[in-house]
C-alpha positions in Angstrom: -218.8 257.1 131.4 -217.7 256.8 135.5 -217.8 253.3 136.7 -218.7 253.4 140.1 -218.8 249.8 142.5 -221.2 250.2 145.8 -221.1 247.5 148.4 -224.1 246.0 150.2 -224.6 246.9 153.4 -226.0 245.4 156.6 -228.0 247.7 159.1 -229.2 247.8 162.7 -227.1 244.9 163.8 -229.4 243.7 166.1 -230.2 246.5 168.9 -228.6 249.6 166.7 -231.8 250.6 165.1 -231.7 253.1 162.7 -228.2 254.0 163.9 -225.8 251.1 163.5 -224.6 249.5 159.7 -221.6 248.0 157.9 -220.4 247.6 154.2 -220.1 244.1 152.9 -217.9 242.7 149.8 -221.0 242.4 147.9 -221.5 245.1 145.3 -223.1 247.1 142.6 -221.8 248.6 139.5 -223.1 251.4 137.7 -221.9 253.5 135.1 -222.9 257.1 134.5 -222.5 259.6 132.0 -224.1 262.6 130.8 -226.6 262.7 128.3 -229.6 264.9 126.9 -231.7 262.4 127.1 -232.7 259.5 129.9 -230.8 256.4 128.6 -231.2 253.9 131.2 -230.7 250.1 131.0 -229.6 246.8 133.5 -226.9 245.0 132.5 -227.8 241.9 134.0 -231.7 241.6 132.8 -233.0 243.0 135.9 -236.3 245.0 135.1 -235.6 248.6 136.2 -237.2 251.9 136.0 -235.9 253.6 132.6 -237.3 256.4 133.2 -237.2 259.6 135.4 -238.5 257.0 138.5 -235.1 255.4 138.1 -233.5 255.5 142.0 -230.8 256.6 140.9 -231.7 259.0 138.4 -233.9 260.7 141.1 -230.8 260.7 143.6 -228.2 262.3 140.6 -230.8 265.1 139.7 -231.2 265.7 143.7 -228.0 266.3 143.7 -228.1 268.8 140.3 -230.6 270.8 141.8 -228.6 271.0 145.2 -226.1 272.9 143.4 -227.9 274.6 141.4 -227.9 272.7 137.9 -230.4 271.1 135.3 -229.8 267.6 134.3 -230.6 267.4 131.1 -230.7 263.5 130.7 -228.6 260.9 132.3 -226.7 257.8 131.3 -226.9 254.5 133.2 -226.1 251.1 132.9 -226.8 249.2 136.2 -225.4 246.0 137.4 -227.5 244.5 140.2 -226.0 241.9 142.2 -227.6 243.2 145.7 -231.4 241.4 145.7 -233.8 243.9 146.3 -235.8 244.1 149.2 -233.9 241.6 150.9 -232.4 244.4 153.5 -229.1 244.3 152.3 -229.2 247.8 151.0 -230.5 247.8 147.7 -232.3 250.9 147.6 -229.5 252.8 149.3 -227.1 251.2 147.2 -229.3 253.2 144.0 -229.2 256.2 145.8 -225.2 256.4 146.6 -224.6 255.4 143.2 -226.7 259.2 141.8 -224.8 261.0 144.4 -221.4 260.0 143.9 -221.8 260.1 140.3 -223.7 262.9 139.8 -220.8 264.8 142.2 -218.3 263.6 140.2 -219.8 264.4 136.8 -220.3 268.2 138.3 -216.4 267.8 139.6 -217.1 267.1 143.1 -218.2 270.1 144.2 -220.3 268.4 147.5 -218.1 267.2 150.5 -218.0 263.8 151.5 -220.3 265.0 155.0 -223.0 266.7 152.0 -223.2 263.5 150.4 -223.7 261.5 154.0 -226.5 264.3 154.5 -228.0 264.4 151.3 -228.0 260.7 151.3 -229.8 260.3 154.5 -232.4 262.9 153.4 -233.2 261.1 150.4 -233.4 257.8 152.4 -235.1 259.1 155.6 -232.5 257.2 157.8 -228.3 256.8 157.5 -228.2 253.5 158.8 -227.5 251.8 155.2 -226.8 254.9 153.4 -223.8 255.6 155.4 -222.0 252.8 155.5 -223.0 252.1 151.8 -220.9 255.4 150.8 -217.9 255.4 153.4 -217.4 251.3 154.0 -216.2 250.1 157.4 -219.1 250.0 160.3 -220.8 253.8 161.3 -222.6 254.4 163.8 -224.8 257.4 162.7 -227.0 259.8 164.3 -230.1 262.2 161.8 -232.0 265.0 163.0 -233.6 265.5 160.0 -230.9 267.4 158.4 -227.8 266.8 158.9 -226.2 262.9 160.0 -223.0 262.9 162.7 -221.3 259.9 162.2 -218.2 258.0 163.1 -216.6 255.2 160.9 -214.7 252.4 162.0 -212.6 250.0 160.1 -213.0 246.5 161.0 -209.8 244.3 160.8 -211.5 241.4 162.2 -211.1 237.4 161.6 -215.0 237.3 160.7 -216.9 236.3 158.5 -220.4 237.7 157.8 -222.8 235.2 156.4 -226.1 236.3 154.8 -228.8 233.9 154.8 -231.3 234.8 152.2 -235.1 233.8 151.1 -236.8 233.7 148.2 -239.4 236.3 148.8 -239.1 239.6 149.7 -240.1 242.5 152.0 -240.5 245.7 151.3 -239.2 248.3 153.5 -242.2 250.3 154.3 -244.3 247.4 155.1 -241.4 245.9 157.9 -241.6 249.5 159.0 -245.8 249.5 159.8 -245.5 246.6 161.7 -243.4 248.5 164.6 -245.1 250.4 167.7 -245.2 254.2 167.5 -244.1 254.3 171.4 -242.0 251.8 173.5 -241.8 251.6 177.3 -238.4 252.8 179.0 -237.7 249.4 180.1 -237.3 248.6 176.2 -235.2 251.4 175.6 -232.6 250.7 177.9 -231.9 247.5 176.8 -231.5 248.6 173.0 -229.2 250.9 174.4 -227.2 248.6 176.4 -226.9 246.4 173.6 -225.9 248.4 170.9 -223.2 249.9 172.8 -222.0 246.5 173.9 -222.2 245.3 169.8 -219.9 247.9 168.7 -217.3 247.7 171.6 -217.3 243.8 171.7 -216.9 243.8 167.9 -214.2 246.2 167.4 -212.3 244.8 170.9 -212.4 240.9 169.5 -215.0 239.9 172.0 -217.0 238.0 170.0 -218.5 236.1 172.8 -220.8 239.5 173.5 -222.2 239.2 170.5 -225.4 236.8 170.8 -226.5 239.1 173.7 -225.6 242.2 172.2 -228.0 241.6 168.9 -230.9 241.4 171.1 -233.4 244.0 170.4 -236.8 244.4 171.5 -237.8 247.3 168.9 -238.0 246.0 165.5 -236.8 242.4 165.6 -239.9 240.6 168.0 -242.3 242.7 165.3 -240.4 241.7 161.6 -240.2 238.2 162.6 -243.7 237.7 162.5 -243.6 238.9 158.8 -240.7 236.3 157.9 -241.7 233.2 158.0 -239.6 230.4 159.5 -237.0 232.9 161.1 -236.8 231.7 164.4 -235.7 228.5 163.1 -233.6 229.5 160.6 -231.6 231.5 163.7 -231.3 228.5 165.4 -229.4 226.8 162.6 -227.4 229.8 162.8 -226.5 229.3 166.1 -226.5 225.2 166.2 -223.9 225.3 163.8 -221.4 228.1 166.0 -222.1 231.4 164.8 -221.5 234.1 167.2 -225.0 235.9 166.3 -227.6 236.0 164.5 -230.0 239.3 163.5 -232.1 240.1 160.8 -230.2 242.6 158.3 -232.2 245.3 157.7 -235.8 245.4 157.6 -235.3 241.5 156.4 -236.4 238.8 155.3 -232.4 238.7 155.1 -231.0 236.6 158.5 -226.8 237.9 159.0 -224.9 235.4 160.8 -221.8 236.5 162.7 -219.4 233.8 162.4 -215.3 232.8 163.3 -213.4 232.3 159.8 -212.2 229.2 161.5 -215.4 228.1 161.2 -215.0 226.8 157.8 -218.0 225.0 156.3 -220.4 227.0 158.2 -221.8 228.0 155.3 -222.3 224.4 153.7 -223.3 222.8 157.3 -226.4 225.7 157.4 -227.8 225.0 153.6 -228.1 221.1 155.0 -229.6 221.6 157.3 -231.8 224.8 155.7 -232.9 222.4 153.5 -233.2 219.2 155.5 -235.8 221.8 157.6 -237.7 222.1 154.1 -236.6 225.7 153.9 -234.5 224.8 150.4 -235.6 228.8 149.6 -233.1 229.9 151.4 -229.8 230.5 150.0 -226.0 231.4 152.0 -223.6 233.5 150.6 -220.2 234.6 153.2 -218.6 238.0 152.9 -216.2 240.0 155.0 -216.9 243.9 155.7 -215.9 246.7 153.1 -214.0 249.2 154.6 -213.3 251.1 151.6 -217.2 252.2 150.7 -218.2 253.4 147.3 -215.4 253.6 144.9 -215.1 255.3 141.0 -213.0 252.4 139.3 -210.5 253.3 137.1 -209.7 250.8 134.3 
């Protein structure tokens, strides 16, 4: 069996929709091996597809028939510490997990580019996929077919602090709420931003940060569908982080924050739950820059 350990990941960042995402030291564990028949169980008690529905089962036979082999059967066991549909990358976390093991029970014959490609096909956009598999924050472009992409390790005295609700939000139905066309007023300033998040980030100026999350293509739509989040970014920001976004499609708030800023974590579940919003849990990470990794014990 290969043990393989997939990190969470955090997309859009604000303005960088559908292009912008980082790794978080958060992860996944799976463990794969071949079988003849479909063997597939949770670790933890999660209830997951057993079956040929399985994510990652899906994603590892994708991969077979890209290079021209029948998978008989597969072996899983999942561990599933990411929430689902809580836009921390759950679902892309599933589908990295087929592709790297699947590749390396075939001895590796795809590239690490295939396997960004094959990802983002399977996903329909690289924004949590990519980062999920290489770590670090990428900034990702898709045609359809094939992603370019650029990662960057982050050496940075932040901290990255998820604040997470009790209900979810499925994918698909942040995605309907969004216009099919925006005016080129709109598009500018996503543009502007999301160039401005990745150069303040990577350059230490954190001050940019509050204006460079702003986004006027997904974010004005999804908050309407999380109930509460306006007020849970202003505890964010009452209590000194540097931004606040929602991760992903949501319901998940990130909060960009200065590791000097100790007991963030412990001021914002007061007052979460002094505001009645006790739902809402905090958990602090850094970013991954390693990505997906087989473990070796």
């Amino acid at each position: 069996m290969i043990k393989i350990r997939i990190p969470a990941t955090s997309a859009n960042l604000g303005a960088g929709f559908d292009a912008l995402g980082l790794a978080l030291t958060f992860y996944n564990y799976v463990e794969i091996g071949e079988s003849d028949t479909i063997d597939i169980a949770s670790t933890d008690g999660l209830d997951v597809p057993t079956d040929e529905k399985n994510l990652i089962y899906i994603s590892a036979k994708d991969l077979f028939n890209v290079c021209g082999k029948e998978l008989r059967g597969l072996k899983l066991r999942q561990t599933n510490n990411i929430p689902m549909a809580r836009g921390l990358g759950s679902s892309s976390a599933c589908i990295i997990a087929g592709l790297v093991g699947a590749n390396k029970l075939l001895g590796d014959p795809l590239t690490k580019d295939d396997l960004v490609d094959l990802a983002a096909q399977i996903e329909g956009h690289p924004d949590n996929t990519a980062p999920a598999l290489l770590g670090g924050i990428v900034t990702a472009v898709f045609d359809g077919r094939r992603v370019e992409w650029v990662k960057q390790e982050v050496y940075t005295k932040l901290k990255f602090v998820a604040l997470i609700p009790d209900f979810e939000l499925v994918t698909e139905d942040a995605r309907g709420t969004l216009p099919k066309e925006v005016s080129h007023k709109d598009a500018v300033f996503n543009l502007s931003r999301a160039a401005l998040f990745s150069a303040s980030l990577l350059t230490g100026k954190y001050e940019n940060l509050r204006t460079a999350v702003n986004d006027k293509l997904h974010q004005p739509y999804r908050m309407a569908l999380i109930p509460n989040c306006k007020e849970v970014f202003d505890i964010a920001y009452a209590h000194g982080a540097y931004a606040a976004y929602i991760s992903g499609a949501g319901p998940t708030v990130m909060a960009i924050v200065d590791d000097k800023n100790e007991f963030f974590a412990g001021k914002v579940k007061f007052s979460l739950d002094n505001a009645g919003l006790s739902g809402w849990t905090v958990h602090e990470f850094g970013i991954d820059n390693n990505g997906t990794a087989i473990i070796t014990e």
